[in-house]
C-alpha positions as a Markdown table, in Angstrom:
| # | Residue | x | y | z |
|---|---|---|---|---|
| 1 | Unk | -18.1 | 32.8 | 45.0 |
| 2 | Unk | -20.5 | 30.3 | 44.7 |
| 3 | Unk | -24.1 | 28.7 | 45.0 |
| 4 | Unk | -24.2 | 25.4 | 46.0 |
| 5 | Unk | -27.7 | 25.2 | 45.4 |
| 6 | Unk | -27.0 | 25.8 | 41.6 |
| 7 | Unk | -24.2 | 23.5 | 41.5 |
| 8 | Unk | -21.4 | 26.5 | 40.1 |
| 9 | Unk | -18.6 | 28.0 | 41.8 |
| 10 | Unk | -15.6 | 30.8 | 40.6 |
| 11 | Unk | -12.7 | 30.3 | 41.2 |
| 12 | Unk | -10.5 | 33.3 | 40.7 |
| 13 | Unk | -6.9 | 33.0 | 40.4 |
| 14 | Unk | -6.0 | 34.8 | 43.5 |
| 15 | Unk | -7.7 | 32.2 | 45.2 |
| 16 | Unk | -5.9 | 29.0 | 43.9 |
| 17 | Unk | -4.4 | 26.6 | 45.6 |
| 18 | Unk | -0.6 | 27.4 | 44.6 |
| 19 | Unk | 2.0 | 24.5 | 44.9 |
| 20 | Unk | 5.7 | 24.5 | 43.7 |
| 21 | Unk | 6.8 | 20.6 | 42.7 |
| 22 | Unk | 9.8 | 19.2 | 41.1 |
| 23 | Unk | 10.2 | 22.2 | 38.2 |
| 24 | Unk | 6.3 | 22.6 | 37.7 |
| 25 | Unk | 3.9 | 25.6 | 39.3 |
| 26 | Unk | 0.6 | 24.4 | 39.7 |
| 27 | Unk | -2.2 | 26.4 | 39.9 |
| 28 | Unk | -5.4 | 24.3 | 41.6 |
| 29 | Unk | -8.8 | 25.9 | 40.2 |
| 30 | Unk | -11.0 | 22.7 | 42.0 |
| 31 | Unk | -8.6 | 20.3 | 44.2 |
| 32 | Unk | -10.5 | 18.6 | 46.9 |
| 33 | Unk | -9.1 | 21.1 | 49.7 |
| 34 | Unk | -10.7 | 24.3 | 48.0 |
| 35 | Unk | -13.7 | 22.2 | 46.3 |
| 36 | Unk | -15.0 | 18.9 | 47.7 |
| 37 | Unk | -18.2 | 18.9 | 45.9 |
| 38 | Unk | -16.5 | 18.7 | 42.6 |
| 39 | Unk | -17.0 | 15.8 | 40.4 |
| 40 | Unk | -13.8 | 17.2 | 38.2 |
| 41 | Unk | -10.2 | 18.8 | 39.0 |
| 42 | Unk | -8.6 | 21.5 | 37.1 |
| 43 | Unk | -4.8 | 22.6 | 37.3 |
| 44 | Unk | -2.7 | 24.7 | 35.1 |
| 45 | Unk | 0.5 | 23.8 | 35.2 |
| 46 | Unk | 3.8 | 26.1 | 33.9 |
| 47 | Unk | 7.0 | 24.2 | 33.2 |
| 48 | Unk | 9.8 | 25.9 | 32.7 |
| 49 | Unk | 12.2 | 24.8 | 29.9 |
| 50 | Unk | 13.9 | 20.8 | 30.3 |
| 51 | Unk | 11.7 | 20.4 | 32.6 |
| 52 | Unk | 8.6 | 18.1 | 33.1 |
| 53 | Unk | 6.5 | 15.7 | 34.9 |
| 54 | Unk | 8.5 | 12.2 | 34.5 |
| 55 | Unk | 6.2 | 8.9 | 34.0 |
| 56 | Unk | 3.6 | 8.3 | 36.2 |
| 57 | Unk | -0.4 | 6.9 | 36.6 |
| 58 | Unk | -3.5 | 7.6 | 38.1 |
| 59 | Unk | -4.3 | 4.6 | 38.8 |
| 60 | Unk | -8.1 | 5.5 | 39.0 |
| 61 | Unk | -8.4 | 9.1 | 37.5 |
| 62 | Unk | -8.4 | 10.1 | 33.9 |
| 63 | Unk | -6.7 | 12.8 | 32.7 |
| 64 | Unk | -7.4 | 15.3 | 30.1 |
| 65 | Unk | -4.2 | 17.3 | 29.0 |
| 66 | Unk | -4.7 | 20.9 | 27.1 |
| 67 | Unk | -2.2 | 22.9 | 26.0 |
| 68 | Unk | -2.4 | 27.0 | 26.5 |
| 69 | Unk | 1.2 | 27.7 | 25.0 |
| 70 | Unk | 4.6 | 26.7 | 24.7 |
| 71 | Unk | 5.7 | 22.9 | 23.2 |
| 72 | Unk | 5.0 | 19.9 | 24.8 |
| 73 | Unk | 7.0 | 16.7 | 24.7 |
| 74 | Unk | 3.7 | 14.2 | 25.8 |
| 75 | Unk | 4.8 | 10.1 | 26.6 |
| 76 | Unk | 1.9 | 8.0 | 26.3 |
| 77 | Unk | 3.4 | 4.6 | 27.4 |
| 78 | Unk | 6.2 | 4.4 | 24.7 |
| 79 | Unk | 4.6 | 6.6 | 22.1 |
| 80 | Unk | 5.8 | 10.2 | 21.9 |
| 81 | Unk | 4.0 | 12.9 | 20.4 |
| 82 | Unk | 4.3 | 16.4 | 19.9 |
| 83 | Unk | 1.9 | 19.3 | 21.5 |
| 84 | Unk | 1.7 | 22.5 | 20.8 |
| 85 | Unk | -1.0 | 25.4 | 21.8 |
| 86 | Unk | -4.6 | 24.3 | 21.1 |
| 87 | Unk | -3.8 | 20.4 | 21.3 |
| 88 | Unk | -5.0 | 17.9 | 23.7 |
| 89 | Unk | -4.9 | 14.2 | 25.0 |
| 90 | Unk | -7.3 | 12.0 | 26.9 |
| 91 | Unk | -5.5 | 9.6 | 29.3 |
| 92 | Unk | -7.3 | 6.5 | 30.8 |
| 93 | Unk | -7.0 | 6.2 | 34.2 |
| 94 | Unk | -3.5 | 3.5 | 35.1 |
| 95 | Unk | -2.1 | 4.5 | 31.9 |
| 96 | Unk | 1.8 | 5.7 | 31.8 |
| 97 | Unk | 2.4 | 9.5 | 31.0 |
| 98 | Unk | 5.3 | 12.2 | 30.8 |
| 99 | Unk | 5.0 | 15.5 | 30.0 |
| 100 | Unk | 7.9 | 17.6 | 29.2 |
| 101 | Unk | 9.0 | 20.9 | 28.2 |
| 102 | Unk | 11.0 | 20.4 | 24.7 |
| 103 | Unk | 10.4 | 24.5 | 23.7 |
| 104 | Unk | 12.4 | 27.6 | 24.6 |
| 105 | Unk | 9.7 | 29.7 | 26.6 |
| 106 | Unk | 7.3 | 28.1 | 29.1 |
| 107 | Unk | 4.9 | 25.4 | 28.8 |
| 108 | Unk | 1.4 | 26.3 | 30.2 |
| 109 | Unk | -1.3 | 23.6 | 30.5 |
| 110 | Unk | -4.3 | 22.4 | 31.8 |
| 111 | Unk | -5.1 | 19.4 | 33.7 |
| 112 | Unk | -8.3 | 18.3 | 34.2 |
| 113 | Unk | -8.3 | 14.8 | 36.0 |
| 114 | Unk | -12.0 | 12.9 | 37.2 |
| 115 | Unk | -13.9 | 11.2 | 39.1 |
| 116 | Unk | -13.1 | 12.1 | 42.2 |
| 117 | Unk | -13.7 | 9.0 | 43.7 |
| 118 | Unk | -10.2 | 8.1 | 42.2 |
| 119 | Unk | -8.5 | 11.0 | 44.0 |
| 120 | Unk | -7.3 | 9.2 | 47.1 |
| 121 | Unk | -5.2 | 6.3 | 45.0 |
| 122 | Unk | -3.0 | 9.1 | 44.2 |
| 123 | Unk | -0.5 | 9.1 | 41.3 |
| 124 | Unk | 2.5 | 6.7 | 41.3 |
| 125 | Unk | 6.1 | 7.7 | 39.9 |
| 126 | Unk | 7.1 | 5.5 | 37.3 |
| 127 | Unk | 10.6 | 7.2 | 36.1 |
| 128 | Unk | 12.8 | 4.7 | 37.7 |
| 129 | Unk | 10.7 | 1.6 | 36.5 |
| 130 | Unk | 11.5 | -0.2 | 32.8 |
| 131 | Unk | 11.1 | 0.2 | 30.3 |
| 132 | Unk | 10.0 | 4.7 | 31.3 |
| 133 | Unk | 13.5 | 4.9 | 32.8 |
| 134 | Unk | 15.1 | 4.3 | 29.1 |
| 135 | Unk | 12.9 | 7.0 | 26.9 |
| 136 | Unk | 14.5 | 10.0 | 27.3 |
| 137 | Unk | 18.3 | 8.7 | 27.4 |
């Protein structure tokens, strides 16, 4: 549902854009496919236990990371920090990040990543690369 005139749209979860990658379940809410007009992107993301999303950048998208539940092991560059339900980060665009799942149950967060001009540079794996490949020996 939506009204482009009034610049909103609903998304309801039903009507996601569901992908399955590397350990993770995302859960697109606005992805260019389902909402081009966007100026933002939204994904909640479950990772199941030892899992995660190895070091990478958006090399022109920023990132905004919230936590719904679980514990979160979150690389910025070399610094690692503990998350846990209610906390968030703000990642500059071309900035190395990891996000892991260090807890017993799930990890459920949100991802919201702008402008969308930066969409089509992509993100870039970094978990071979040095010094990222030696953090989590």
């Amino acid at each position: 549902m939506s009204n482009k005139k009034a610049g909103w749209k609903l998304m309801r979860t039903k009507n996601t854009l569901y992908e399955e990658v590397e350990g993770r379940r995302h859960n697109w809410h606005f992805h260019p496919e389902i909402f081009p007009d966007a100026t933002t992107y939204m994904v909640k993301v479950r990772v199941s236990p030892g899992e995660g999303h190895d070091f990478h950048v958006h090399p022109q998208m920023d990132e905004i990371l919230y936590v719904l539940r679980g514990c979160a092991e979150q690389w910025i560059e070399d610094e690692k920090v503990e998350m846990e339900e209610g906390d968030s980060v703000y990642i500059k665009s071309n900035i190395a990040h990891a996000t892991f799942n260090n807890g017993e149950e799930d990890l459920e967060f949100l991802a919201i990543l702008f402008p969308p001009e930066g969409w089509e540079a992509g993100t870039i794996d970094l978990s071979d690369r040095s010094p990222y490949s030696t953090y989590r020996r």
